[in-house]
N, C-alpha and C positions, 0 to 999 in steps of 0.2 A: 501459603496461598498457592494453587495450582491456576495455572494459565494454559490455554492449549489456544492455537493460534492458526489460522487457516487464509491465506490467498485465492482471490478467486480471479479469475480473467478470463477473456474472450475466446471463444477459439478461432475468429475472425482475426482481422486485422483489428483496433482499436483503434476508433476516429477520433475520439478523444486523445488520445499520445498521438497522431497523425497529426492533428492540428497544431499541439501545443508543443511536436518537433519541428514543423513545419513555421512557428511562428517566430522560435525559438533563432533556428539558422538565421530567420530576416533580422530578428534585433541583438543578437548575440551571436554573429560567427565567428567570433574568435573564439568564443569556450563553450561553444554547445558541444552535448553531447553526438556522437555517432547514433546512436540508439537511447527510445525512450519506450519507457513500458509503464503499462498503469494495470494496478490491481486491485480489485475491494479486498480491504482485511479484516478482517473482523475476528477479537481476541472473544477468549469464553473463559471468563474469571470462577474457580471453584465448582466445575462443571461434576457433578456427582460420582463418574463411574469415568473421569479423565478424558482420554480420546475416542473412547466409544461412545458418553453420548454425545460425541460433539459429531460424528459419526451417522450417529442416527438423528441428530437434528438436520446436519445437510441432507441427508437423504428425504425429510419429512417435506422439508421447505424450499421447495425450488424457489421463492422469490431471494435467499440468501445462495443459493446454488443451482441455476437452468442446469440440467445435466444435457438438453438438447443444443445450449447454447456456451457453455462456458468450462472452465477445467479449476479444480481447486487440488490444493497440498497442501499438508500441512507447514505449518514454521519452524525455524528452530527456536531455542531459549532466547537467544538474542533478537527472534525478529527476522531475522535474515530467509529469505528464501534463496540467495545466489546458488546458481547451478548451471553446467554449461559455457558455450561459447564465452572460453576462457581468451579467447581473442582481444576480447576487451577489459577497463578494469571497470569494474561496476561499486557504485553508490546506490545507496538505499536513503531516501525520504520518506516519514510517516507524516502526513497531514489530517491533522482530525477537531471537526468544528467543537471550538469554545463552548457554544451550547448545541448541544446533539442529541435532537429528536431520537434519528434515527435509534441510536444506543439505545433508550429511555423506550422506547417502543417496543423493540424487540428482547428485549426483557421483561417485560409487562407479558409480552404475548408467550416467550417462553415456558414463563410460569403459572401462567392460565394454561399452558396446555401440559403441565404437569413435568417438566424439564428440569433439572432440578438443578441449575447454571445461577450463580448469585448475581453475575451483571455480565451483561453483553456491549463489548465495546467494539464502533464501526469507525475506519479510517480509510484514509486512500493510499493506497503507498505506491510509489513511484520509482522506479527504477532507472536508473542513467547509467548508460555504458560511455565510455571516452576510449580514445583510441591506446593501442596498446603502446608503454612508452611514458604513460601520464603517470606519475608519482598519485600514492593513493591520499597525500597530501594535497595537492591538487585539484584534483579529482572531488573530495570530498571541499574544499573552498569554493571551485566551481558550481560544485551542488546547490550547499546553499545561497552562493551569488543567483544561481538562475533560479531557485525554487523561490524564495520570500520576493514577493511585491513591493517594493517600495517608491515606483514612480514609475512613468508609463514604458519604459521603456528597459524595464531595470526589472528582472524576476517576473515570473509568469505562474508558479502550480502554488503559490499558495499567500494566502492574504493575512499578517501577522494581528491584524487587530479581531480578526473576527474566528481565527486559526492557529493551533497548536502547531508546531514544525517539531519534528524530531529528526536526526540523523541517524540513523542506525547504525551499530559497530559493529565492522569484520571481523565475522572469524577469524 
Protein backbone atom coordinates (compact mmCIF):
# COMPACT_ATOMS: atom_id res chain seq x y z
CA UNK A 1 0.00 0.00 0.00
CA UNK A 2 1.39 3.43 -0.89
CA UNK A 3 0.36 6.53 1.18
CA UNK A 4 1.35 9.86 0.15
CA UNK A 5 0.49 12.39 2.77
CA UNK A 6 0.19 16.27 2.33
CA UNK A 7 -0.39 19.35 5.33
CA UNK A 8 -2.06 22.25 4.40
CA UNK A 9 -2.38 25.63 6.44
CA UNK A 10 -2.92 29.21 6.36
CA UNK A 11 -0.57 31.53 5.39
CA UNK A 12 -2.32 33.88 7.69
CA UNK A 13 -2.20 33.63 11.26
CA UNK A 14 -4.79 30.70 12.09
CA UNK A 15 -7.83 31.87 14.31
CA UNK A 16 -8.55 28.55 14.95
CA UNK A 17 -5.07 27.56 16.94
CA UNK A 18 -5.38 31.41 18.19
CA UNK A 19 -8.40 30.53 20.07
CA UNK A 20 -7.75 27.23 21.15
CA UNK A 21 -3.94 28.58 22.39
CA UNK A 22 -5.62 31.25 23.66
CA UNK A 23 -8.17 29.10 25.76
CA UNK A 24 -5.79 26.68 26.39
CA UNK A 25 -3.33 29.25 28.75
CA UNK A 26 -6.87 30.22 30.60
CA UNK A 27 -7.54 26.42 31.66
CA UNK A 28 -4.26 24.82 31.41
CA UNK A 29 -1.15 27.21 32.33
CA UNK A 30 0.76 24.89 33.68
CA UNK A 31 1.17 22.59 30.62
CA UNK A 32 0.08 24.47 27.67
CA UNK A 33 2.07 24.58 24.97
CA UNK A 34 4.18 27.88 23.84
CA UNK A 35 3.02 27.47 20.47
CA UNK A 36 0.02 25.72 18.56
CA UNK A 37 -0.45 25.22 14.89
CA UNK A 38 -3.32 23.46 13.02
CA UNK A 39 -3.22 21.95 9.64
CA UNK A 40 -5.70 20.07 7.35
CA UNK A 41 -4.08 16.69 6.43
CA UNK A 42 -5.38 14.82 4.22
CA UNK A 43 -3.56 11.23 3.42
CA UNK A 44 -4.16 9.66 -0.48
CA UNK A 45 -4.17 5.86 -0.02
CA UNK A 46 -2.80 3.95 -3.38
CA UNK A 47 -2.77 7.18 -5.39
CA UNK A 48 -1.76 5.79 -9.22
CA UNK A 49 1.40 7.48 -10.44
CA UNK A 50 2.41 8.12 -6.16
CA UNK A 51 3.34 11.99 -5.54
CA UNK A 52 2.54 13.19 -8.92
CA UNK A 53 -0.90 12.59 -8.94
CA UNK A 54 -1.24 13.78 -5.56
CA UNK A 55 0.45 16.74 -7.12
CA UNK A 56 -1.75 17.22 -9.72
CA UNK A 57 -4.90 16.84 -7.57
CA UNK A 58 -3.73 19.76 -5.32
CA UNK A 59 -3.22 21.76 -8.18
CA UNK A 60 -6.79 20.77 -9.89
CA UNK A 61 -8.64 21.41 -6.48
CA UNK A 62 -8.26 24.56 -4.71
CA UNK A 63 -11.08 23.65 -2.14
CA UNK A 64 -8.40 20.94 -0.78
CA UNK A 65 -5.50 23.40 -1.51
CA UNK A 66 -6.44 27.74 -1.96
CA UNK A 67 -2.84 28.35 -3.47
CA UNK A 68 -4.09 32.26 -2.85
CA UNK A 69 -4.70 31.28 0.65
CA UNK A 70 -2.85 28.52 2.09
CA UNK A 71 0.85 26.51 1.76
CA UNK A 72 0.83 22.65 1.57
CA UNK A 73 4.10 19.93 2.01
CA UNK A 74 4.32 16.98 1.73
CA UNK A 75 4.57 14.27 4.95
CA UNK A 76 6.86 11.96 5.79
CA UNK A 77 6.23 8.03 6.25
CA UNK A 78 5.42 8.57 9.81
CA UNK A 79 3.24 11.51 9.46
CA UNK A 80 5.38 14.04 10.84
CA UNK A 81 5.78 17.29 9.03
CA UNK A 82 8.32 18.76 12.10
CA UNK A 83 10.60 21.28 10.60
CA UNK A 84 12.26 24.36 11.85
CA UNK A 85 12.32 26.52 14.94
CA UNK A 86 14.07 23.85 16.68
CA UNK A 87 13.75 26.10 19.77
CA UNK A 88 10.98 24.21 20.75
CA UNK A 89 10.14 20.36 21.29
CA UNK A 90 7.25 19.82 19.20
CA UNK A 91 4.26 17.09 19.30
CA UNK A 92 2.17 15.94 16.64
CA UNK A 93 -1.71 15.01 17.23
CA UNK A 94 -3.92 13.54 14.31
CA UNK A 95 -7.51 14.06 15.02
CA UNK A 96 -9.89 12.48 12.52
CA UNK A 97 -13.81 12.15 12.82
CA UNK A 98 -15.26 8.50 13.49
CA UNK A 99 -17.55 9.08 10.78
CA UNK A 100 -16.02 11.29 7.93
CA UNK A 101 -18.05 12.62 5.30
CA UNK A 102 -15.55 14.61 4.26
CA UNK A 103 -13.09 11.44 3.32
CA UNK A 104 -16.18 9.65 1.68
CA UNK A 105 -16.77 12.73 -0.51
CA UNK A 106 -13.71 13.29 -1.68
CA UNK A 107 -13.05 10.03 -2.97
CA UNK A 108 -16.40 9.86 -4.61
CA UNK A 109 -15.28 13.13 -6.35
CA UNK A 110 -11.71 11.84 -7.06
CA UNK A 111 -12.84 9.10 -9.04
CA UNK A 112 -15.59 10.68 -10.83
CA UNK A 113 -13.05 12.87 -12.03
CA UNK A 114 -10.92 10.12 -13.12
CA UNK A 115 -8.00 10.26 -10.11
CA UNK A 116 -7.02 7.19 -9.78
CA UNK A 117 -6.45 7.41 -5.69
CA UNK A 118 -8.23 4.31 -3.83
CA UNK A 119 -9.50 6.38 -0.74
CA UNK A 120 -8.96 9.84 0.42
CA UNK A 121 -8.52 10.36 4.14
CA UNK A 122 -9.11 13.91 5.85
CA UNK A 123 -7.81 14.87 9.42
CA UNK A 124 -6.68 17.79 11.48
CA UNK A 125 -3.41 17.62 12.83
CA UNK A 126 -2.18 19.72 15.43
CA UNK A 127 0.86 20.76 16.28
CA UNK A 128 2.32 21.84 19.91
CA UNK A 129 5.55 23.34 20.50
CA UNK A 130 6.53 23.35 24.63
CA UNK A 131 9.36 25.21 25.70
CA UNK A 132 12.72 23.95 25.21
CA UNK A 133 13.91 21.93 28.29
CA UNK A 134 10.67 19.66 28.19
CA UNK A 135 11.57 16.05 28.00
CA UNK A 136 9.82 14.68 24.86
CA UNK A 137 8.24 12.42 27.40
CA UNK A 138 6.45 15.03 28.64
CA UNK A 139 5.79 16.76 26.11
CA UNK A 140 3.98 14.01 24.38
CA UNK A 141 1.67 13.38 28.05
CA UNK A 142 1.03 16.92 27.96
CA UNK A 143 -0.34 16.49 24.47
CA UNK A 144 -2.61 14.15 24.98
CA UNK A 145 -3.69 15.59 28.52
CA UNK A 146 -4.68 18.93 26.59
CA UNK A 147 -5.78 17.39 23.13
CA UNK A 148 -8.68 14.53 24.39
CA UNK A 149 -11.95 16.17 26.01
CA UNK A 150 -12.97 14.74 28.93
CA UNK A 151 -14.69 17.50 31.05
CA UNK A 152 -14.96 21.13 30.72
CA UNK A 153 -12.07 22.15 31.70
CA UNK A 154 -9.77 19.16 31.06
CA UNK A 155 -8.65 18.96 27.00
CA UNK A 156 -9.79 21.09 24.25
CA UNK A 157 -8.80 19.81 20.22
CA UNK A 158 -10.38 16.76 20.26
CA UNK A 159 -13.69 14.86 21.48
CA UNK A 160 -12.90 11.01 22.18
CA UNK A 161 -16.39 9.70 21.60
CA UNK A 162 -17.07 11.15 18.31
CA UNK A 163 -13.01 11.31 17.25
CA UNK A 164 -10.05 9.27 16.54
CA UNK A 165 -6.73 10.70 18.54
CA UNK A 166 -3.50 9.74 17.24
CA UNK A 167 -0.11 10.71 18.49
CA UNK A 168 2.42 10.80 16.07
CA UNK A 169 5.97 9.37 16.39
CA UNK A 170 9.33 11.28 16.09
CA UNK A 171 11.66 10.90 14.04
Amino acid sequence: MIEVSIAVRLKAPDPAAMTALSTLKRINPDTCPGRLERYDYWQFINPSDGKRTVEKIVSHFHDIVNPNKQYWSFSDESGSILSGNEELVWTEVLVTDKVDSISENWTDILRRNKYEVEKVMYSVLWRLGYPSGTSMAEARERTLALTITSYRDHGLLANPISQNIHLLDQA
